[in-house]
C-alpha positions as CSV (number, residue, x, y, z in Angstrom):
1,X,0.0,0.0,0.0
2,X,1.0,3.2,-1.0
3,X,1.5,6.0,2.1
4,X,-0.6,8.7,2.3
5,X,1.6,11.1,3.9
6,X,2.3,14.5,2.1
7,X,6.1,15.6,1.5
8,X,7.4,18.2,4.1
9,X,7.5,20.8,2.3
10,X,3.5,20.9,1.2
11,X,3.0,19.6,5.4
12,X,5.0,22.5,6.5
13,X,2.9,25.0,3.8
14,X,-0.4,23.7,5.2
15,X,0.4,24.0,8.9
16,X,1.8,27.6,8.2
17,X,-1.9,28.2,6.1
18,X,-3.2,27.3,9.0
19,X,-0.9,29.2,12.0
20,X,-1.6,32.0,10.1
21,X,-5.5,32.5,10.7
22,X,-4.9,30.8,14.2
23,X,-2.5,33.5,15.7
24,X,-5.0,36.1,14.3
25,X,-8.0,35.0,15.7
26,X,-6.1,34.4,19.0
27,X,-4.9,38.0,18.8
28,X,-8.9,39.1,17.5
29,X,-9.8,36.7,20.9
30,X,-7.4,38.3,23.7
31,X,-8.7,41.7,22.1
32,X,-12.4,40.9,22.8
33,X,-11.2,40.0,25.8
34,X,-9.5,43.1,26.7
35,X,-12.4,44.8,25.4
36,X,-14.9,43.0,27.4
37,X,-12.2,44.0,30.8
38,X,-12.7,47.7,29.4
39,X,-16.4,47.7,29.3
40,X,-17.0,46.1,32.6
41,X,-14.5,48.5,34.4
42,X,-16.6,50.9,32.8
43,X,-20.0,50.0,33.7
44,X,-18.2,49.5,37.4
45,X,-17.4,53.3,37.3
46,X,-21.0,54.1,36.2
47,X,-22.3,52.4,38.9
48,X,-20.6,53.9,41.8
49,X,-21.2,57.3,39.7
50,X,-24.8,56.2,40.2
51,X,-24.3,55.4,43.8
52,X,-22.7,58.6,44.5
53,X,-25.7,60.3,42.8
54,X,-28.2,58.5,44.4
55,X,-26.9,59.0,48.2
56,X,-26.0,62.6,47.1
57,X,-30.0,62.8,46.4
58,X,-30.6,60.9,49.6
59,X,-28.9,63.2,51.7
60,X,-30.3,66.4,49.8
61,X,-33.5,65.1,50.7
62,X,-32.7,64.7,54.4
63,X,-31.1,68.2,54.8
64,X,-34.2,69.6,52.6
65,X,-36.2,68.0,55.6
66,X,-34.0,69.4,58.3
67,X,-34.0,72.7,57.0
68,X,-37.6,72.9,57.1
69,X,-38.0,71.8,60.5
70,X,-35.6,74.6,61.6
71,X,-38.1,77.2,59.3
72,X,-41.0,75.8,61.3
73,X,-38.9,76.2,64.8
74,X,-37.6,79.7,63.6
75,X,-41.2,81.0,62.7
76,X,-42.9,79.2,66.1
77,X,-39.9,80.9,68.0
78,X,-40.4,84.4,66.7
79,X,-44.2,84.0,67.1
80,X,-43.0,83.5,71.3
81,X,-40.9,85.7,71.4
82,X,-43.6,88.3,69.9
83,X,-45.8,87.6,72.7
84,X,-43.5,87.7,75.2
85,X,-42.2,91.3,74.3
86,X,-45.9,91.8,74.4
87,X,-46.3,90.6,78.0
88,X,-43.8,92.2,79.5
89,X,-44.6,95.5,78.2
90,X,-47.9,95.1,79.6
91,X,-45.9,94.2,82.7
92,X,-43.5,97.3,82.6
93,X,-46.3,99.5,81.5
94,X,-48.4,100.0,84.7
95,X,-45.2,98.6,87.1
96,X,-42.1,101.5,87.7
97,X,-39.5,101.3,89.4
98,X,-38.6,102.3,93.1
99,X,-36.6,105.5,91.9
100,X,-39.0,106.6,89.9
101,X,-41.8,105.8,92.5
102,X,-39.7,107.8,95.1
103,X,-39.3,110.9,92.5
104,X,-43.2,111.0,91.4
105,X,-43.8,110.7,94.9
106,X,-41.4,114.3,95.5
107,X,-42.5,116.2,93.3
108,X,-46.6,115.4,94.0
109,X,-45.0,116.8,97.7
110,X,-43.6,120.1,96.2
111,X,-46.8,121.1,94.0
C-alpha cells in the first residue's frame, strides 16, 4: 500500500496556512477579551457614579427635611418671642421702678 503522507514541504505549507489564521483569531480573541475588561470596568465606574448620585439625592433630601424643620422652629420661635415682648410691656407698663416711685412721689410733695 502506498502511504498517504504529504512531503514536508507541502506539510510545513499547510500548517503555516493554518498558524496563520490561528494566531489572528487568538490575537482578534485576547482583544475581545480586553475589550470586554474595558467595558465592565466601565460600567463598574457608572455604577458607583450612580451610587454617588443616588446617596447625594438621599442626603439632599434629608437636609431639605432638616432645614424645614428649623423654618417651622424659627417661625414658632419668633411668634413666642412676639408675645413675650408683648407681656412684658404690659408688665413694665403700669409697674415702675422704686426710683422713679420715690421721684413722682417728691414732686406730687412740692406742687
Amino acid at each position: 500500500m502506498a502511504s498517504s503522507k504529504q512531503p514536508p514541504a507541502l506539510e510545513q505549507a499547510s500548517v503555516q496556512t493554518l498558524q496563520d489564521p490561528l494566531e489572528s483569531l487568538q490575537t482578534f480573541q485576547q482583544q475581545t477579551l480586553d475589550n470586554i475588561n474595558m467595558v465592565q470596568s466601565k460600567i463598574q465606574e457608572i455604577l458607583k457614579v450612580e451610587d454617588a448620585m443616588t446617596s447625594a439625592v438621599w442626603e439632599s433630601e434629608g437636609l431639605s427635611a432638616i432645614l424645614e424643620f428649623f423654618q417651622m422652629e424659627c417661625f414658632r420661635l419668633r411668634e413666642i418671642n412676639t408675645k413675650l415682648q408683648k407681656e412684658i410691656a404690659e408688665l413694665t407698663k403700669g409697674d415702675s421702678s422704686p426710683e422713679q416711685n420715690h421721684e413722682q412721689t417728691e414732686s406730687e410733695k412740692n406742687k
